[in-house]
C-alpha positions as semicolon CSV with decimal commas, in nm:
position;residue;x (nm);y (nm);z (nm)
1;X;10,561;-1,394;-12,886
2;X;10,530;-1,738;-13,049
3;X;10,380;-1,837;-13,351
4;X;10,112;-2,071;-13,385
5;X;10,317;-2,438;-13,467
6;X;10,230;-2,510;-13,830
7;X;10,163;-2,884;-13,879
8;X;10,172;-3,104;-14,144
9;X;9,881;-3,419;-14,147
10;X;9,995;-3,735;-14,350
11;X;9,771;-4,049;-14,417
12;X;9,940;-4,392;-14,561
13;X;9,777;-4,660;-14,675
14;X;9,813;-4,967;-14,948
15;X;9,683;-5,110;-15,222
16;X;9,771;-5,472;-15,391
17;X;9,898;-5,717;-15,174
18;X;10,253;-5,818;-15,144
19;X;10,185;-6,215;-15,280
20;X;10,458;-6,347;-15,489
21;X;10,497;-6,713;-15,457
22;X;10,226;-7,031;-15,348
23;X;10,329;-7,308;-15,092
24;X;10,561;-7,458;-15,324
25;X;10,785;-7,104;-15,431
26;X;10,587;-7,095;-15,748
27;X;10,562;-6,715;-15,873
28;X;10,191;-6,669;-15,897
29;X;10,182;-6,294;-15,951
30;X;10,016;-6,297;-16,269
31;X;9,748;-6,524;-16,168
32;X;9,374;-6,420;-16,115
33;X;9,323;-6,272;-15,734
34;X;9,663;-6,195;-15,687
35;X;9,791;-5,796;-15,746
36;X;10,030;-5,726;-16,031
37;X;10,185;-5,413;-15,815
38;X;10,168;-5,288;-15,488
39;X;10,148;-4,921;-15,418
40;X;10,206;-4,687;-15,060
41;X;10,074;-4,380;-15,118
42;X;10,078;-4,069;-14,894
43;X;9,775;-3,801;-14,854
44;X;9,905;-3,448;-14,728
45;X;9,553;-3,294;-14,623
46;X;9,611;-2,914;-14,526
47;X;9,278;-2,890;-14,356
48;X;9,167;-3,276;-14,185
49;X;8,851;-3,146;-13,975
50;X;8,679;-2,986;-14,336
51;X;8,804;-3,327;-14,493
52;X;8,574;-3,524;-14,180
53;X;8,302;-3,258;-14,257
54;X;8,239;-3,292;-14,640
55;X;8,289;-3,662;-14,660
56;X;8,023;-3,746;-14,293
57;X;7,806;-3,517;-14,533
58;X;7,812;-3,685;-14,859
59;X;7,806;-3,999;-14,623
60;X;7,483;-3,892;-14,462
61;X;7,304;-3,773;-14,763
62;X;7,374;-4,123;-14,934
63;X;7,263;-4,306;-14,671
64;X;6,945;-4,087;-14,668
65;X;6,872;-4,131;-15,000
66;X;6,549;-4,389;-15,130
67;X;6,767;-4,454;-15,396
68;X;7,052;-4,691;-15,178
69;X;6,711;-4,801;-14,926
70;X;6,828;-5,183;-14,842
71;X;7,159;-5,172;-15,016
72;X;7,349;-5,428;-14,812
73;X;7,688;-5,218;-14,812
74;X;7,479;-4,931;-14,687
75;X;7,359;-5,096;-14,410
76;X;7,525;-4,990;-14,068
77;X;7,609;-5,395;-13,958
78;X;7,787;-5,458;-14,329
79;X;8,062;-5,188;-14,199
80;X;8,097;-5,055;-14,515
81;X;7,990;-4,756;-14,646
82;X;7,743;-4,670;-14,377
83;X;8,116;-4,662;-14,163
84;X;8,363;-4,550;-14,418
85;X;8,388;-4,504;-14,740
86;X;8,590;-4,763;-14,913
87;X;8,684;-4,761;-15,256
88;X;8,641;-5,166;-15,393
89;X;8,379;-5,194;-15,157
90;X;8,133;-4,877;-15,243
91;X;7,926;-4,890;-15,492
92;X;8,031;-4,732;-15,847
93;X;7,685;-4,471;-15,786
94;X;7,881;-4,417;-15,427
95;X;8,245;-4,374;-15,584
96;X;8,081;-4,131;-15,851
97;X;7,955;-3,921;-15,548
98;X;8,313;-3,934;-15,367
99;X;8,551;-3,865;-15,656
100;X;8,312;-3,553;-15,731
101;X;8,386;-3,433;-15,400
102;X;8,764;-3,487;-15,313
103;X;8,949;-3,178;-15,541
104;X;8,782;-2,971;-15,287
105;X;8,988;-3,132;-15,052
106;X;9,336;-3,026;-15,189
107;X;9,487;-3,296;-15,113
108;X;9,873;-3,362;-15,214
109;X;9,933;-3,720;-15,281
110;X;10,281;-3,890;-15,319
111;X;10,287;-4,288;-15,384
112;X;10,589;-4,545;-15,461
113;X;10,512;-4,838;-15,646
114;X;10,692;-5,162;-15,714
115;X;10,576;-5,401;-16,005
116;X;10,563;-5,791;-15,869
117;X;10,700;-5,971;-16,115
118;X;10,991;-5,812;-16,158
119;X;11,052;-5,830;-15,790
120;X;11,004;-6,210;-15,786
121;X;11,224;-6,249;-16,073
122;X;11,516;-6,070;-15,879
123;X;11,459;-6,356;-15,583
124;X;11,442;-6,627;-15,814
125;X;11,746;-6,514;-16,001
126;X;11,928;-6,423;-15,639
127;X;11,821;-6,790;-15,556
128;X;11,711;-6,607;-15,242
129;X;11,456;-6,852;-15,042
130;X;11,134;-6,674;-15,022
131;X;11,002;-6,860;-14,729
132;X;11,314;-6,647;-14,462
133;X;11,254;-6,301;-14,640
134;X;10,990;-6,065;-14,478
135;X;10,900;-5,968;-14,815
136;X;10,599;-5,748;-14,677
137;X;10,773;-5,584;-14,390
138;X;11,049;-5,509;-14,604
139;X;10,938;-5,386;-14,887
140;X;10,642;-5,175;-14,664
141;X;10,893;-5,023;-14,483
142;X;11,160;-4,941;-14,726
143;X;10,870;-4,743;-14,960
144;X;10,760;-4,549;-14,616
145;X;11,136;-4,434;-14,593
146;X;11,097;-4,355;-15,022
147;X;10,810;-4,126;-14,962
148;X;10,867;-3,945;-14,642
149;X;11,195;-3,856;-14,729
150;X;11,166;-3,489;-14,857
151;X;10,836;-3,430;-14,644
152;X;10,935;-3,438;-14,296
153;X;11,139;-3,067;-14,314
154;X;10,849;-2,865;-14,434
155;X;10,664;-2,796;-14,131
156;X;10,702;-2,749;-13,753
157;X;10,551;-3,045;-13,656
158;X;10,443;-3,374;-13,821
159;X;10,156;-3,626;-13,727
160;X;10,119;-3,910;-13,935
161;X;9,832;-4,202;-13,929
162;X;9,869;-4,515;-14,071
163;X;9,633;-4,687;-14,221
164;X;9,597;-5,035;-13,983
165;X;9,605;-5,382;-14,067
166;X;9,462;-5,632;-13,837
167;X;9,580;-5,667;-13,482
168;X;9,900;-5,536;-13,532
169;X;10,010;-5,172;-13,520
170;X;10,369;-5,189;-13,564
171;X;10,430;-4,896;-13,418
172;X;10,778;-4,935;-13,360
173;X;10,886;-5,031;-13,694
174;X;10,693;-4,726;-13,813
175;X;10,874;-4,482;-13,630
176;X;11,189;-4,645;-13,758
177;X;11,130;-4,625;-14,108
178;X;11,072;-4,243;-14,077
179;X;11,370;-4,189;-13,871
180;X;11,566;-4,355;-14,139
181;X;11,360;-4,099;-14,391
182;X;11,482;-3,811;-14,199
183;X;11,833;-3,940;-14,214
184;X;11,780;-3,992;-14,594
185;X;11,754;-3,602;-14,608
186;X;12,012;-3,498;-14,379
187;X;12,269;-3,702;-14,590
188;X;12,097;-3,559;-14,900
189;X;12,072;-3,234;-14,839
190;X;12,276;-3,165;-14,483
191;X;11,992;-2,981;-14,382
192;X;11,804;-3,075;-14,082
193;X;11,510;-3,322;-14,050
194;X;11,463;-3,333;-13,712
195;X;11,086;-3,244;-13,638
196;X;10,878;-3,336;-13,382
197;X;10,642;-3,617;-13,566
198;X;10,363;-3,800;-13,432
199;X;10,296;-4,135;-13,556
200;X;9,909;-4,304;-13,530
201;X;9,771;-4,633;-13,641
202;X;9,387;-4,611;-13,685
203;X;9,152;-4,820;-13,918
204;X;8,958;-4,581;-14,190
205;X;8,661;-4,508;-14,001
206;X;8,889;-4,342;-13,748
207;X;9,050;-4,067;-13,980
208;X;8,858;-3,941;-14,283
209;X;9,226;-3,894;-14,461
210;X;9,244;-4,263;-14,471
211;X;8,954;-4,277;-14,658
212;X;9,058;-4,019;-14,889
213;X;9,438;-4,170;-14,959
214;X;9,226;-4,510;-15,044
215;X;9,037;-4,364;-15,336
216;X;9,369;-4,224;-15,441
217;X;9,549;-4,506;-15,431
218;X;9,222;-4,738;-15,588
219;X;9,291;-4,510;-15,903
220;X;9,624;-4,545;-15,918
221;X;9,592;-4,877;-15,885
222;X;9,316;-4,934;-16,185
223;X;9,562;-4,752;-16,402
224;X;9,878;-4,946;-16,368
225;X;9,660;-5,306;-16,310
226;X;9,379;-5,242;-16,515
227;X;9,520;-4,966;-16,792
228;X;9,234;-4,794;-16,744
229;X;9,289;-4,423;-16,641
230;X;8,958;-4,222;-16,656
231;X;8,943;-4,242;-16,243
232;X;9,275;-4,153;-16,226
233;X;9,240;-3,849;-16,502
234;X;8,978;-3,682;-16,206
235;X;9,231;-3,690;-15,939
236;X;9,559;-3,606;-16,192
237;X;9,638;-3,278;-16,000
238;X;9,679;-3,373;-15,655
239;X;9,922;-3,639;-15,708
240;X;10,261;-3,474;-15,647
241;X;10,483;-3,749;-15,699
242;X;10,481;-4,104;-15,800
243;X;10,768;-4,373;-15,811
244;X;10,752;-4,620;-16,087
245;X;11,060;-4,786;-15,907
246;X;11,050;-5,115;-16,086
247;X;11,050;-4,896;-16,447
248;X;11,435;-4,884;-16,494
249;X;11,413;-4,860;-16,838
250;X;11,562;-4,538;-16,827
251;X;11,769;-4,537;-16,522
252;X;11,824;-4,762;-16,228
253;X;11,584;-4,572;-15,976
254;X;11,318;-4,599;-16,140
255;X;11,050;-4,363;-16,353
256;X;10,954;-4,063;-16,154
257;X;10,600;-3,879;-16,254
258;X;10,522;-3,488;-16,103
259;X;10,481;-3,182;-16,249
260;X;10,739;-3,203;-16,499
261;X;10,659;-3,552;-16,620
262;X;10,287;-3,613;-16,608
263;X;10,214;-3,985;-16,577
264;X;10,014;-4,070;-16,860
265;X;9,865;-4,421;-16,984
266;X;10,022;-4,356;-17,323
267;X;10,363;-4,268;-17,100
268;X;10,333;-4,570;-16,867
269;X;10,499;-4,877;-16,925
270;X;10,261;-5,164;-16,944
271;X;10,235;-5,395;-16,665
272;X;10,354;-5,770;-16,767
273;X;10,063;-5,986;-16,834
């Protein structure tokens, strides 16, 4: 008699943009509205239906509450809140309410990171034009490939939902990038990869583990941009692994932070400008 299959849920989504140079190829990285680093980051959820159930809850008893009555974000034709939760657009009452509630959710988090500046600097100095390099594709893909790579083995079955960005899906590409993460492995570890994944593009309001990968990543994101780290110091657990790839100071792949090397503020290496 079979087992039940035993599947693994994944959520990916972004933060930062991937804007390096104006009109004119002038780095502008470092100037206001533009990200200093942009992050993909990973959400395992082990249970995806209680993650839907607690955060429709919270949702519900916010939106109930006198206290938010004519907030425009909380108002069903804003789409914000009232749809999903969203970390730079909810309130900070609202993001107090949803970084209480997601340790319950035992989420493991894994996230790559690449610093801006440093990666325009490498163009410049490659005298590579800017304007024939698919800077976002690439770099999007090749950190899917970074994260995936030792996740794909542990489980019968794999689904994974992207987070979605306008009209386009990019399915294809998708699908690509993890096959390349499974090959990654094999080479690695000559161990096979090969399970049956499932790969989904949905916006946030379809999957609640979108939502909950975005407040992950909005921390992560205030610490390296912002150096502030008390949003990030409520979430430190769940965050298995992150890639500092642009931080060779101490070897040419970059800083890794888990279990065995905490990423701290005091430990991080400051963000240029």
């Amino acid at each position: 008699m079979h087992g039940t299959v035993q599947a693994r849920h994944y959520y990916v989504d972004e933060a930062g943009d991937m804007t390096l140079f104006d009109k004119r190829g002038t780095v502008i990285v470092m100037t206001p509205g533009v990200s200093k680093v942009f992050i993909l980051g990973v959400a395992m959820l082990p249970q995806p239906e209680l993650a839907r159930e607690y955060l429709d809850s919270l949702r519900a008893d916010l939106l109930a509450d006198p206290y938010f009555a004519g907030v425009p974000s909380m108002r069903e034709s804003a789409r914000k809140t009232a749809s999903c939760f969203h970390a730079c657009k909810d309130l900070s009452e609202v993001r107090y309410h949803v970084f209480r509630l997601l340790p319950r959710l035992k989420a493991r988090v894994f996230a790559a990171i690449r610093r801006k500046s440093l990666m325009a600097e490498r163009i410049v100095a490659n005298r590579r034009d800017y304007r024939n390099l698919r800077i976002e594709e690439i770099v999007y893909d090749d950190l899917v490939k970074r994260v995936f790579r030792n996740l794909l083995h542990k489980a019968d079955a794999n689904r994974i939902v992207f987070a979605r960005k306008g009209k386009s899906a990019r399915s294809e590409a998708l699908g690509a990038a993890i096959e390349r993460a499974k090959a990654n492995f094999e080479r690695a570890h000559g161990k096979p990869s090969d399970r049956p994944t499932r790969i989904i593009s949905a916006f946030p309001r379809e999957f609640a583990g979108l939502q909950v990968i975005d407040y992950y990543l909005w921390a992560l994101q205030r610490m390296y941009e912002k150096e502030e780290d008390r949003f990030y110091n409520l979430l430190a657990n769940d965050y298995r692994l992150i890639m500092d790839l642009d931080n060779r100071d101490s070897n040419e792949y970059g800083e890794y932070y888990s279990d065995s090397n905490p990423l701290t503020l005091q430990k991080m290496k400051p963000v240029a400008g």
